[in-house]
C-alpha positions as CSV (number, residue, x, y, z in Angstrom):
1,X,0.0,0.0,0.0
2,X,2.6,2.4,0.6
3,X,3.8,1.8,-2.5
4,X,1.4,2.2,-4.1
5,X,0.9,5.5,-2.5
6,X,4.3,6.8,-3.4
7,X,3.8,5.9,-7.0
8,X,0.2,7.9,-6.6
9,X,2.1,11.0,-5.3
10,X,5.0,10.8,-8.1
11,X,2.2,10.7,-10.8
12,X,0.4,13.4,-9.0
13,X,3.8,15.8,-8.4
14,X,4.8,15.2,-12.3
15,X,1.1,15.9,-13.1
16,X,1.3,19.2,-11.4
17,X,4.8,19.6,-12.8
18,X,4.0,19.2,-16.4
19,X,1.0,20.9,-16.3
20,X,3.2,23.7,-14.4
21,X,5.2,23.8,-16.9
22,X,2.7,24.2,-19.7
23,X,1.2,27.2,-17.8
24,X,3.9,28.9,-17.4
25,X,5.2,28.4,-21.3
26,X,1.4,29.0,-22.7
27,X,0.6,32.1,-20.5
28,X,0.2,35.6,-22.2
29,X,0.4,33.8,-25.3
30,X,-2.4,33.6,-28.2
31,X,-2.2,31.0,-31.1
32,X,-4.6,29.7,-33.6
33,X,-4.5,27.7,-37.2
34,X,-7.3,29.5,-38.8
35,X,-4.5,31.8,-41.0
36,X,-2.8,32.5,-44.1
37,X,-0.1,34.4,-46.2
38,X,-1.8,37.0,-47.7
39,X,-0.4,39.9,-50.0
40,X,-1.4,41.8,-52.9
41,X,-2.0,40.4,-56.1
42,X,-2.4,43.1,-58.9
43,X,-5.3,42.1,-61.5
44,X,-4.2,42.9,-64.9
45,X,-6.8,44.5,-67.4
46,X,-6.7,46.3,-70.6
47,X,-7.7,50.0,-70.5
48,X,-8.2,50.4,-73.7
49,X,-10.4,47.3,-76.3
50,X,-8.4,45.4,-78.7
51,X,-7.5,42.6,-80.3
52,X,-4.7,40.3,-78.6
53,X,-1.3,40.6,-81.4
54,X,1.1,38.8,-78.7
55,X,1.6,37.3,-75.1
56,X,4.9,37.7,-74.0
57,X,4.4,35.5,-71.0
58,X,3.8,32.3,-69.5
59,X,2.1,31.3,-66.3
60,X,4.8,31.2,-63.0
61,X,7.3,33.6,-65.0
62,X,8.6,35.9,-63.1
63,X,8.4,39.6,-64.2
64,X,10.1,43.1,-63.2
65,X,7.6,46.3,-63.1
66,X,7.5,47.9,-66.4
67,X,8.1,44.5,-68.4
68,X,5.2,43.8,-71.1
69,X,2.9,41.5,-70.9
70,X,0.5,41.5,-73.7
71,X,0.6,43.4,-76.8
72,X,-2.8,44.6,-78.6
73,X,-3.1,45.8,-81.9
74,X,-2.3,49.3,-82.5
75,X,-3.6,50.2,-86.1
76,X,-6.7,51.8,-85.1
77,X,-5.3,54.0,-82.5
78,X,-2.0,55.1,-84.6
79,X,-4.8,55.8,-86.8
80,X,-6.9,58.0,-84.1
81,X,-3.4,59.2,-83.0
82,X,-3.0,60.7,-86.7
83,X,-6.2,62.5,-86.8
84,X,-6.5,64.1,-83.7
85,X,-3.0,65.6,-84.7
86,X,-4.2,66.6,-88.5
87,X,-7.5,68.3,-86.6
88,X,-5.1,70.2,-84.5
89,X,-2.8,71.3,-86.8
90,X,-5.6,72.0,-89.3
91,X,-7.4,74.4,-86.8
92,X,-3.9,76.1,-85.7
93,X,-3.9,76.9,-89.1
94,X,-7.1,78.0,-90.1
95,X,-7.5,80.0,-86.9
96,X,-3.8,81.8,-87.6
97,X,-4.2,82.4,-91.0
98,X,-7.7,83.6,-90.2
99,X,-6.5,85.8,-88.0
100,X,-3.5,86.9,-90.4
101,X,-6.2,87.7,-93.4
102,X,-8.1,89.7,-90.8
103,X,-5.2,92.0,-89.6
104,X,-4.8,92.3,-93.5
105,X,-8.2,93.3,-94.2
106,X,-8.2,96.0,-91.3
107,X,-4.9,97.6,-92.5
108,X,-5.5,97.7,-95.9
109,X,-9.2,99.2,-94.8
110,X,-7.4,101.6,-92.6
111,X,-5.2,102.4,-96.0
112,X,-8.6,103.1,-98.0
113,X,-9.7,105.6,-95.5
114,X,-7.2,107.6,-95.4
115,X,-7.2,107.8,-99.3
116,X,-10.7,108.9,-98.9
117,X,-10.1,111.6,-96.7
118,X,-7.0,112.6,-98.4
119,X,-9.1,112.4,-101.6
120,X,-11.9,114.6,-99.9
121,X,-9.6,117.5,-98.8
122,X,-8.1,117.7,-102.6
123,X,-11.9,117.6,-103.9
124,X,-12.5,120.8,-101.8
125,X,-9.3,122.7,-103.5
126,X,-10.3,121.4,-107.3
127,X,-6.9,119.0,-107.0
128,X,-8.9,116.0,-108.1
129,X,-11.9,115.3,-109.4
130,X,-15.0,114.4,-108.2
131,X,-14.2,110.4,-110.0
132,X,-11.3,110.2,-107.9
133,X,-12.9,110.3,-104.7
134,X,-15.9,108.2,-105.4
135,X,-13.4,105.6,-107.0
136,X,-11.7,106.4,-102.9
137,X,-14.9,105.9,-101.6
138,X,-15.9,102.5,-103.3
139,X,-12.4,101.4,-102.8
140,X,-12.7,102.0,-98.7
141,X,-16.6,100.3,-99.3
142,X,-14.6,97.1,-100.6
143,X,-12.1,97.5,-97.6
144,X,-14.6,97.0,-94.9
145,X,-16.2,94.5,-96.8
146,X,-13.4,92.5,-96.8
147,X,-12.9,93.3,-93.3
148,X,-15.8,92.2,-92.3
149,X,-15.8,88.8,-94.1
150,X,-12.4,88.3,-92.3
151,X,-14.0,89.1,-88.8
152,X,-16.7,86.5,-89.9
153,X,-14.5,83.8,-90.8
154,X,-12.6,84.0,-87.7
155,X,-15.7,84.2,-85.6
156,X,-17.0,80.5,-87.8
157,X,-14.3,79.5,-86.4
158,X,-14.3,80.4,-82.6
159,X,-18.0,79.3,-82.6
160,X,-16.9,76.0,-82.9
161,X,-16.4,76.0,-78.9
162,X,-19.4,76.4,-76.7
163,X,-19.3,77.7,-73.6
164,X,-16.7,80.5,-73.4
165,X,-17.3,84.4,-72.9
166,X,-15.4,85.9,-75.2
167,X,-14.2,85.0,-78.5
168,X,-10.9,85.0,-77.6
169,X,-11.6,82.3,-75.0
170,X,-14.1,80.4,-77.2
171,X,-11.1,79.9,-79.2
172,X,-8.4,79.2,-76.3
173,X,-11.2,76.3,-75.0
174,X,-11.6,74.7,-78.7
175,X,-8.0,74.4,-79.0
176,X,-7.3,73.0,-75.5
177,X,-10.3,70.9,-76.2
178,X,-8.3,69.7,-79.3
179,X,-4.9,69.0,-77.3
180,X,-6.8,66.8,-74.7
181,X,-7.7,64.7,-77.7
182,X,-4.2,64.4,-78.9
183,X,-3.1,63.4,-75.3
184,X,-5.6,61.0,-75.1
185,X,-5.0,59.4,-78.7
186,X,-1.2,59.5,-77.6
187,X,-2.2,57.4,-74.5
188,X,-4.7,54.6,-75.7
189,X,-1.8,54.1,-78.0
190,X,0.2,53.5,-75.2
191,X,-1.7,51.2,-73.7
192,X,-2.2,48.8,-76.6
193,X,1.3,48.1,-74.6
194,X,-0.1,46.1,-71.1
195,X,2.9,46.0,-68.8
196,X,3.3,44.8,-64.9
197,X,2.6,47.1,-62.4
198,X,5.1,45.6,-59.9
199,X,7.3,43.0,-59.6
200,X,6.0,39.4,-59.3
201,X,5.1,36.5,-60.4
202,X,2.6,35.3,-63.4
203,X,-0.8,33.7,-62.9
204,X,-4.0,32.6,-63.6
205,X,-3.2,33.6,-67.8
206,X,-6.5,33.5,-69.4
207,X,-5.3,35.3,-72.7
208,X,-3.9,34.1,-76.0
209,X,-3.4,35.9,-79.4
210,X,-6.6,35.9,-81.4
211,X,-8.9,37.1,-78.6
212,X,-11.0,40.4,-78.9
213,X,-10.6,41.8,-75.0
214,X,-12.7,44.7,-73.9
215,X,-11.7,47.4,-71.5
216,X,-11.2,46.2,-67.8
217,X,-11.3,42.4,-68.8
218,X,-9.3,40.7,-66.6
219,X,-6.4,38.8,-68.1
220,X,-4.0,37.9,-66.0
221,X,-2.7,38.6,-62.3
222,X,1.1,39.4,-61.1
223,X,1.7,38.4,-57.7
224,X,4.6,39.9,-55.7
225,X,5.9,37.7,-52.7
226,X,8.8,39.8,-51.6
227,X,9.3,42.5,-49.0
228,X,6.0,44.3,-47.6
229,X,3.6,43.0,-50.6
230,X,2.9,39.9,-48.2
231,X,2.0,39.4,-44.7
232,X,0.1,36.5,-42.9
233,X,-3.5,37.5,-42.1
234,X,-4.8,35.5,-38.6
235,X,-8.1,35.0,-37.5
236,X,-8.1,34.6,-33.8
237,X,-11.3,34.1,-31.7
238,X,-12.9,37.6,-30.3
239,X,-11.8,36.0,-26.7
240,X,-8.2,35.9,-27.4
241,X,-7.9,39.6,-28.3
242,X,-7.7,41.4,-25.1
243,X,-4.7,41.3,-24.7
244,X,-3.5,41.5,-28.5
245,X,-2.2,44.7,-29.5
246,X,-0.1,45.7,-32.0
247,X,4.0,45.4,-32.2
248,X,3.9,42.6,-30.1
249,X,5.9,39.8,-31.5
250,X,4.7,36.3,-33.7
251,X,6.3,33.1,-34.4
252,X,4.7,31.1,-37.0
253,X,4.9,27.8,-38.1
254,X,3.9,27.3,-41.9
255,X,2.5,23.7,-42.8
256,X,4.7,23.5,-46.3
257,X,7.8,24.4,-44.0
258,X,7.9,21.8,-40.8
259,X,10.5,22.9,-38.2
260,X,10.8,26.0,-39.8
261,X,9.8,29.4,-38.0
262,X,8.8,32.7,-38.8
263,X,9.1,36.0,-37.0
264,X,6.9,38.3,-37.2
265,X,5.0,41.7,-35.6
266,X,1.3,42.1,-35.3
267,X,0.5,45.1,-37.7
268,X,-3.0,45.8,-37.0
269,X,-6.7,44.4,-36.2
270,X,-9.5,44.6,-38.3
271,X,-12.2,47.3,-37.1
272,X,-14.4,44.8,-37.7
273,X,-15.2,41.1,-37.2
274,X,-15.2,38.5,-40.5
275,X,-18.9,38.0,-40.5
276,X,-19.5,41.8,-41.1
277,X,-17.8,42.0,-44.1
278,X,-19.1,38.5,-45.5
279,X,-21.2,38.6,-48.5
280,X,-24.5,37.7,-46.3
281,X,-23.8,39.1,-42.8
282,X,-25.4,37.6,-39.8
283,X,-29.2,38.9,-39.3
284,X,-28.8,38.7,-34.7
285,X,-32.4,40.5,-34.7
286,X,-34.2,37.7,-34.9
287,X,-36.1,35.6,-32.3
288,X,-33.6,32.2,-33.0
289,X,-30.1,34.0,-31.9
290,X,-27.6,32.1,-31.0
291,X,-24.2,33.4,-29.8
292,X,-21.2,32.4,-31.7
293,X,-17.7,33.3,-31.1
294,X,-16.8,35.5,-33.7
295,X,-13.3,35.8,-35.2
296,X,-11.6,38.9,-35.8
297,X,-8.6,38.9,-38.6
298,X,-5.4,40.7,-37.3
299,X,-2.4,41.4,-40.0
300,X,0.8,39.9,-39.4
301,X,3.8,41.5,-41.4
302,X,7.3,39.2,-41.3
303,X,10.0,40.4,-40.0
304,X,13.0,41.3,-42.5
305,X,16.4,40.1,-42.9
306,X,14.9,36.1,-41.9
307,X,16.5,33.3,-44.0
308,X,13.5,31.7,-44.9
309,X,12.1,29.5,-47.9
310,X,9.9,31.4,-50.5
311,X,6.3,32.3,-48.6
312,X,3.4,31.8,-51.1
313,X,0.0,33.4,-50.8
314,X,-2.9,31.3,-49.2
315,X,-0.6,28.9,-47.6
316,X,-1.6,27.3,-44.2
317,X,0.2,29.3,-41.0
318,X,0.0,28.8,-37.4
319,X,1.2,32.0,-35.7
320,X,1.9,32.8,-31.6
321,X,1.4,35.9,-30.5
322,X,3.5,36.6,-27.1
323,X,1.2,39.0,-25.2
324,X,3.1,39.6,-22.2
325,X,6.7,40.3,-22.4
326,X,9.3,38.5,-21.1
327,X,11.1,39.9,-18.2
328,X,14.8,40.3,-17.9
């Protein structure tokens, strides 16, 4: 019997032990396995509608920002590209030579006049003749005539743009209006050109040559796993959060890596829990509630300068978060 009772009390002492132990190891810590890498993943869409010439890459290739990826056909917008410049040019020169014929037609009138009057004063001293200074007169008559049909010309042409003040400005505002065109052919040429946004890596390709892609059709997505363009998002249980803040410190163990762990630094907590953003949120105002535990997602960033393998978005992760820190 004693024996018995000494083997009782050893079990019970390591019990307490071990459990002891765990306590003191677990406490102000937080972990769950309901997380994932996470990052950005840029979504790559035509702005401008075309017709697929060339793919210049392949699905899992990596790519540097600024590299193309898919090459549209240009024709019709060199083609736009060429008119809006001929309709600019083409008004720069009918409004300057407009305006040139005018400033003829006003000096030459001025010209006429003065013959008139000099005619006039000659008439009054029997210089002339009375046939010089009507052929003054109807010579001054054309002048204005001409003046007029100058002024007229250049006005066709300021009416052109509606809604300015003056005709001065009506003309300023049709051939701004003219330039934004040319800056916008200049661009949708441009972007027959698709190129990466950032570096990454190609996925989910769903373009070839021969397709006819509209504007904002997704065709392809570039995602980065480098640096600060991923981070592990964790969804821990609304109950483990009181003590969670951010800058505390994470390990994490990732499921494709066994043995190997992660540092990292809680970021920041969601203002909100995961069922609020859902697609159908929870309707609690009804007469069948029942409580759940909701989870709340808090963003993990890793830690630089780690000699880790290559982090993948969506993998598995099981991160620790050390809530109280460890005392010297």
């Amino acid at each position: 019997m004693n024996r018995k009772k000494l083997v009782l009390l050893i079990f019970l002492g390591l019990s307490l032990l071990l459990w002891g132990g765990w306590y003191l190891a677990s406490r102000g810590k937080v972990s769950t396995d309901d997380a994932y890498v996470d990052g950005r993943v840029y979504t790559i869409t035509p702005r401008v509608p075309g017709y697929v010439v060339e793919v210049l890459v392949e699905d899992n290739q990596r790519v540097k920002a600024g590299d193309p990826l898919v090459k549209l056909d240009p024709v019709e917008y060199e083609v736009a590209l060429a008119e809006a410049r001929a309709s600019l040019a083409s008004l720069q020169e009918d409004a300057t030579a407009a305006e040139q014929a005018l400033a003829l037609a006003q000096a030459e009138h001025s010209q006429a006049s003065l013959d008139l009057k000099r005619a006039a004063n000659l008439l009054e001293t029997k210089a002339v003749s009375q046939s010089s200074v009507d052929e003054a007169q109807t010579k001054a008559a054309t002048k204005a005539a001409l003046v007029r049909s100058a002024q007229a010309k250049l006005d066709a042409i300021r009416r052109r743009s509606k809604g300015a003040d003056t005709p001065d400005a009506m003309l300023d505002t049709l051939l701004e209006a003219n330039r934004a065109k040319l800056k916008q052919a200049t661009l949708n040429l441009e972007y027959t050109t698709i190129v990466s946004p950032g570096d990454g890596f190609v996925t989910k390709k769903s373009v070839e040559p021969g397709l006819m892609v509209s504007r904002g059709q997704p065709l392809l997505r570039v995602v980065p796993l480098s640096g600060a363009d991923i981070w592990v998002t964790a969804n821990f249980k609304e109950t483990e959060l009181t003590d969670v803040a951010a800058g505390q410190p994470v390990t994490m163990e990732v499921d494709t890596y066994p043995g190997v762990l992660v540092k990292g630094t809680v970021d920041s907590i969601q203002s909100g829990t995961g069922a609020v953003f859902s697609l159908f949120p929870p309707e609690n105002a009804s007469g069948n509630f029942v409580k759940v535990v909701q989870r709340v997602p808090v963003k993990i960033t890793i830690d630089p300068g780690q000699n880790i393998p290559q982090l993948r978005v969506g993998m598995s992760v099981i991160p620790t978060i050390r809530t109280v820190k460890k005392t010297p």
